[in-house]
C-alpha positions as CSV (number, residue, x, y, z in Angstrom):
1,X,-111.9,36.0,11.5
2,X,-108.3,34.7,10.9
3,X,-106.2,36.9,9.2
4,X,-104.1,35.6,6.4
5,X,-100.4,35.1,6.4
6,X,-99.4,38.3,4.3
7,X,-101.3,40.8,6.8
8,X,-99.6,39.3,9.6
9,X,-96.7,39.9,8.5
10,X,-97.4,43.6,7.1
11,X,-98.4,44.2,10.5
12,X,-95.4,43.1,12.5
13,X,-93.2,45.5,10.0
14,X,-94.0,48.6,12.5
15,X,-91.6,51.6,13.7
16,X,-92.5,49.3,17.0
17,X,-91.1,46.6,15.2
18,X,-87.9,48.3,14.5
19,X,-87.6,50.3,17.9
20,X,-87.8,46.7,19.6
21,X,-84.7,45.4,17.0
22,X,-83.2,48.3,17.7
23,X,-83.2,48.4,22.1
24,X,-82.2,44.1,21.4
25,X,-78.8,45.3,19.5
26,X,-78.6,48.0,22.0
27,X,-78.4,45.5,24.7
28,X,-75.7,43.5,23.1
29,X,-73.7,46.9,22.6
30,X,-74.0,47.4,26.4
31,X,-72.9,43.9,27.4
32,X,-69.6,44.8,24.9
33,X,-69.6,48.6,26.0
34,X,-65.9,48.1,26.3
35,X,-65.3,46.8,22.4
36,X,-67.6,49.9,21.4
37,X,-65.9,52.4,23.6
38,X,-62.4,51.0,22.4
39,X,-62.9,51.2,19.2
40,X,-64.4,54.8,19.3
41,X,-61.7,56.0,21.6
42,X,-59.4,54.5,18.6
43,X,-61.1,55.7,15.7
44,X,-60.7,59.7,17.2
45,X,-56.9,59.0,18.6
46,X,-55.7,56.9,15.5
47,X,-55.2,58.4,11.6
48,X,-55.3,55.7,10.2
49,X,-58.7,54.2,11.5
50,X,-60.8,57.6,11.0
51,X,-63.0,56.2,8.6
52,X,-64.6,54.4,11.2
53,X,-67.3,57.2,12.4
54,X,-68.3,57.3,8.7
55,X,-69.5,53.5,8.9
56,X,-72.5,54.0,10.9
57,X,-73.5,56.7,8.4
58,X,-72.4,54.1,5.4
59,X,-75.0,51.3,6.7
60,X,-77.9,54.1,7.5
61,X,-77.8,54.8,3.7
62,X,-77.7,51.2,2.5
63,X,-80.7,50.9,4.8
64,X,-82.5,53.6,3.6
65,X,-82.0,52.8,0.0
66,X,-83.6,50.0,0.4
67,X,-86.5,50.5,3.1
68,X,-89.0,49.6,0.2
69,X,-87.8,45.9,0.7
70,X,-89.2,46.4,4.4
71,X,-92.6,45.7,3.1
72,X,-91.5,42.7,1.3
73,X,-89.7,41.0,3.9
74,X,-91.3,38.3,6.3
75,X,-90.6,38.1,9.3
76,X,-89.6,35.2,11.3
77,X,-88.4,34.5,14.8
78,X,-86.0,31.5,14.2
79,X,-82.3,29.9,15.5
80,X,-80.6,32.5,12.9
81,X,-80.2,35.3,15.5
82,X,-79.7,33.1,18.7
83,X,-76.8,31.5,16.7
84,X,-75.1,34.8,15.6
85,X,-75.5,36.4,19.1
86,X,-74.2,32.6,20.3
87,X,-71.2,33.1,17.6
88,X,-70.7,36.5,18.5
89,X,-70.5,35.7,22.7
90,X,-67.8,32.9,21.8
91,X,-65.9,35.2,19.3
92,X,-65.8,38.1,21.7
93,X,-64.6,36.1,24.7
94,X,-62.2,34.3,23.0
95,X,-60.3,37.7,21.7
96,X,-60.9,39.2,24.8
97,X,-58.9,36.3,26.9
98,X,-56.0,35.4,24.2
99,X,-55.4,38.8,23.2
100,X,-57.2,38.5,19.8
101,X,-58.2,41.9,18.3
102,X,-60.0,40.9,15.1
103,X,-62.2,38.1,17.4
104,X,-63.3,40.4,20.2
105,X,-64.2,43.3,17.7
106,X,-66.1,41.3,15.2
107,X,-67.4,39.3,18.3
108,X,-68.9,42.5,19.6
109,X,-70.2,43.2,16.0
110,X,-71.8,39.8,15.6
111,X,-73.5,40.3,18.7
112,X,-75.2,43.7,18.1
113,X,-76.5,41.6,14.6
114,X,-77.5,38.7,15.9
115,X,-79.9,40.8,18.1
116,X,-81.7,42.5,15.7
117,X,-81.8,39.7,13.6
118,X,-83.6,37.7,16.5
119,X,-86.9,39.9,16.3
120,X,-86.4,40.9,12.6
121,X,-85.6,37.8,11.2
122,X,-83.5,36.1,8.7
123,X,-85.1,37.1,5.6
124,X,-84.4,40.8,6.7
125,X,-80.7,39.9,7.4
126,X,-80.4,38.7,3.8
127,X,-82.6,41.9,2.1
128,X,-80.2,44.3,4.0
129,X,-77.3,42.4,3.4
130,X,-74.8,45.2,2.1
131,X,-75.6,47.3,5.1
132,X,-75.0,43.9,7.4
133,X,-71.3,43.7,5.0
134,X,-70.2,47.5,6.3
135,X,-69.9,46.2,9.8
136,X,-66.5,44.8,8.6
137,X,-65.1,48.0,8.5
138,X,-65.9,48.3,12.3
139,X,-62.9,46.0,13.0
140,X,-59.9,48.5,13.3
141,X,-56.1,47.5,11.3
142,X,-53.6,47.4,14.2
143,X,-50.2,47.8,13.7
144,X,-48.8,44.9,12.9
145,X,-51.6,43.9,10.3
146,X,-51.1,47.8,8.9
147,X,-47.2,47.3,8.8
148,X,-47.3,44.4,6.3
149,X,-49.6,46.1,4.1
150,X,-48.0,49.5,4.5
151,X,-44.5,48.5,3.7
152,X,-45.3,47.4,0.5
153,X,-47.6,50.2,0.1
154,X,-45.2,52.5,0.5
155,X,-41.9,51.8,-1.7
156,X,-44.6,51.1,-4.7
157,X,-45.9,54.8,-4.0
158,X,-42.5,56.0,-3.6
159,X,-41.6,54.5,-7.3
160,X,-44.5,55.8,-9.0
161,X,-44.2,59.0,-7.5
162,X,-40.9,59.1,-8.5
163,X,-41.6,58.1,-12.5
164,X,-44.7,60.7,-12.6
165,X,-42.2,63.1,-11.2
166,X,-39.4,62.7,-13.6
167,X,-42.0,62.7,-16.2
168,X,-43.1,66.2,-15.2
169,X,-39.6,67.0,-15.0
170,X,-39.1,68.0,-11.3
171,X,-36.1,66.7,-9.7
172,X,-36.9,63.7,-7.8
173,X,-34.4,61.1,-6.4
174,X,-35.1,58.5,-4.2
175,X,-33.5,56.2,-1.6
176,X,-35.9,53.3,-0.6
177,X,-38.9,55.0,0.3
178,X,-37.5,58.2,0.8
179,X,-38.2,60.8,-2.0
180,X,-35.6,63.6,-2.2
181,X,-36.9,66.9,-4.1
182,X,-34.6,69.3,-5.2
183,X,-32.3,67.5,-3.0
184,X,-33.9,68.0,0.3
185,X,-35.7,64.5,1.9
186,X,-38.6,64.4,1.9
187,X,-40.7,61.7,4.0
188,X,-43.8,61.9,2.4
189,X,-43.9,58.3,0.9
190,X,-44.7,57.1,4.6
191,X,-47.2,60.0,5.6
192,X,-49.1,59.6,2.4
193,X,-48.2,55.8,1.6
194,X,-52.7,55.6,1.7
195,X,-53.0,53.7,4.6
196,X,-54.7,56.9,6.0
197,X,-57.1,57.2,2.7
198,X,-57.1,54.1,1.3
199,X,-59.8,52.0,3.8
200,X,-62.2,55.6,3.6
201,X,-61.6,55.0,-0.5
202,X,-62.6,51.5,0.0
203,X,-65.5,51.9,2.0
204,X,-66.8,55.2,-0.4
205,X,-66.4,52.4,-3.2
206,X,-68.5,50.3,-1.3
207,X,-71.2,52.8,-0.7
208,X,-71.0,53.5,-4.3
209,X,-71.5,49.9,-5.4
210,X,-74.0,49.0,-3.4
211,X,-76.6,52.3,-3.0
212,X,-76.9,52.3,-6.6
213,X,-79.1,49.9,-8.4
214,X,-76.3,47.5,-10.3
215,X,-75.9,44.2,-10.9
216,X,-74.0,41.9,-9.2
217,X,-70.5,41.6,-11.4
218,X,-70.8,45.5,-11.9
219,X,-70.7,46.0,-8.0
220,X,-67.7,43.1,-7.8
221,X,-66.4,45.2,-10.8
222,X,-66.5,48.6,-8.5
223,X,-64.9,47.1,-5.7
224,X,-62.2,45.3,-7.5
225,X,-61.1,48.5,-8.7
226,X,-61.5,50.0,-5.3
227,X,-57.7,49.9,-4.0
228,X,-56.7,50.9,-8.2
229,X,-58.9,53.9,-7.2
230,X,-56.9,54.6,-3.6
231,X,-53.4,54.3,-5.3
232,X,-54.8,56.6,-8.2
233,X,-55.7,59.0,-5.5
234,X,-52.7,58.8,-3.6
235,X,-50.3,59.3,-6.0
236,X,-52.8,62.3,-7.5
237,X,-51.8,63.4,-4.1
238,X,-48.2,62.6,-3.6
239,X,-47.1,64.3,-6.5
240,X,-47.9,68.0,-5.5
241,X,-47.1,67.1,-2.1
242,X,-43.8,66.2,-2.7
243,X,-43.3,69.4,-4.6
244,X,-44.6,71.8,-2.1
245,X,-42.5,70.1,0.5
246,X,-39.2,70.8,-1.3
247,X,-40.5,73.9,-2.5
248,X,-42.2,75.6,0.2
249,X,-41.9,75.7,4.4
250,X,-42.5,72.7,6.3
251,X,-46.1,74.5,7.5
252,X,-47.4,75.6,4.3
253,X,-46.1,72.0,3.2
254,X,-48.2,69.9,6.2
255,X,-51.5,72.0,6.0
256,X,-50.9,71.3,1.8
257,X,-50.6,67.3,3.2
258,X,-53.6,67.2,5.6
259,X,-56.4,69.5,2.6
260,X,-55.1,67.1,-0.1
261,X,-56.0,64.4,2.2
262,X,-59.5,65.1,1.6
263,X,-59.6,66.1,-1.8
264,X,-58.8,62.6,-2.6
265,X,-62.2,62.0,-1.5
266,X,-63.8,64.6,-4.0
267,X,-61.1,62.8,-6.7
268,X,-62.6,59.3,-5.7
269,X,-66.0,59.8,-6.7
270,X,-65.0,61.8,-9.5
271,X,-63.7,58.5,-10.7
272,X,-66.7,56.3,-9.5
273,X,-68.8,58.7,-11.3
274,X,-66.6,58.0,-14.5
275,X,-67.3,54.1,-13.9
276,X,-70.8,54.7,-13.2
277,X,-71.4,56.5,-16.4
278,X,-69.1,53.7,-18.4
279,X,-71.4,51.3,-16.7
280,X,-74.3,52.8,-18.1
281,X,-73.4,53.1,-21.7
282,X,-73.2,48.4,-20.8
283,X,-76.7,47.5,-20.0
284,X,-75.7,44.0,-19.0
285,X,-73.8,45.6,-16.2
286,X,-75.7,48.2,-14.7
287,X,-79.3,48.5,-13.5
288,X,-82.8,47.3,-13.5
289,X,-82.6,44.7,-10.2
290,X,-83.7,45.9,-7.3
291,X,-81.7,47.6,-4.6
């Protein structure tokens, strides 16, 4: 007897299935082992890229929230994934030669996709397409990139430090992006400007707006606000930091700098929560279609 369409495909969704998807994006990491041991040597050495690590963990939970759409999906072995792996190979090599960061790290990415996507299929690349979206955060912001946004970054930080401060009556001056408390400098407005929170902010906003069931302009909603949410949290932090750094040692005032860091996270999802729950009270914005 010849089985029908539907149980064909039921049966090819297997842990087999996924091992095999799995070894074929492993492959394409090995070919671009360099890109992949780059970027994690990067992500440990450099501040400013250590929400890297968390990404993995990011696109595991996307996955998982939606491993019901597993049995929905059909699979089918097309161009899709030969053309990604295709892209990817050009992208990579191209970075590599000219000197391109952004090319051979998203090459490398794109490569790793368009393998699993060659025994999974397209209509799985579109079902898990938030967790396919995280690898963006993969790509590392070098330094000349991160210096454009920074500088910015940091003198609007340094202002609105400096009115939040005045409001709270502390004595706060300021001379560019240098905030002076109780007349000793204080460069805080460049080790907090939130180029060291800001991208792990994004990326929790992402998680947020995308492992919950939402629809679509309440997710673009969420991650609209997402860099509102960073400079909230940064400032949150910069104000007490600036105080204990003209107020107390310069030890007490790093360790201070580095827990705060953190507790921005905690602060973060404090506020998604307060969106979520604002969310809720608009049905047109928030649930019933599927993860």
């Amino acid at each position: 007897m010849t089985e029908s369409p539907d149980n064909l495909n039921a049966a090819r969704w297997t842990w087999r299935t996924a091992l095999l998807a799995a070894l074929v994006a492993a492959l394409a990491i090995a070919i671009t082992h360099d890109v992949w041991r780059d970027m994690l040597t990067f992500s440990l050495k450099d501040e400013e890229s250590g929400y890297i690590p968390m990404v993995p963990v990011v696109m595991a939970i996307l996955v998982w929230t939606r491993r019901n759409a597993i049995a929905q999906a059909t699979i089918s072995h097309n161009w899709l994934g030969t053309l990604l792996i295709a892209m990817g190979w050009a992208a990579w090599s191209i970075g590599y030669r000219y000197n391109r960061h952004v090319l051979w790290y998203g090459g490398a990415d794109l490569m790793a996709l368009g393998g699993a996507v060659t025994i999974l299929g397209k209509d799985a690349l579109f079902k898990f397409l938030p967790a396919v979206g995280a690898l963006v955060f993969l790509v590392p912001v070098f330094n000349g990139r991160r210096h454009q946004i920074s500088g910015p970054l940091e003198l609007m930080t340094a202002q609105v430090t400096q009115a939040i401060c005045e409001t709270l009556h502390m004595n706060v001056a300021r001379q560019g992006n240098l905030l002076l408390v109780n007349g000793v400098e204080v460069a805080v407005a460049e080790a907090c400007n939130g180029m060291r929170m800001v991208f792990t902010l994004v990326l929790v906003c992402y998680l947020y707006a995308f492992a919950l069931p939402m629809r679509w302009y309440g997710r673009a909603l969420v991650l609209a606000l997402s860099p509102l949410i960073a400079m909230i949290c940064n400032v949150s932090r910069l104000v007490p930091t600036a105080w204990v750094y003209g107020h107390a040692s310069q030890a007490i005032a790093n360790q201070f700098h580095d827990a705060s860091g953190w507790l921005m996270l905690a602060v973060g999802f404090l506020i998604l929560m307060g969106i979520g729950r604002s969310l809720n009270s608009k049905p047109n914005l928030c649930a019933e279609p599927a993860l």
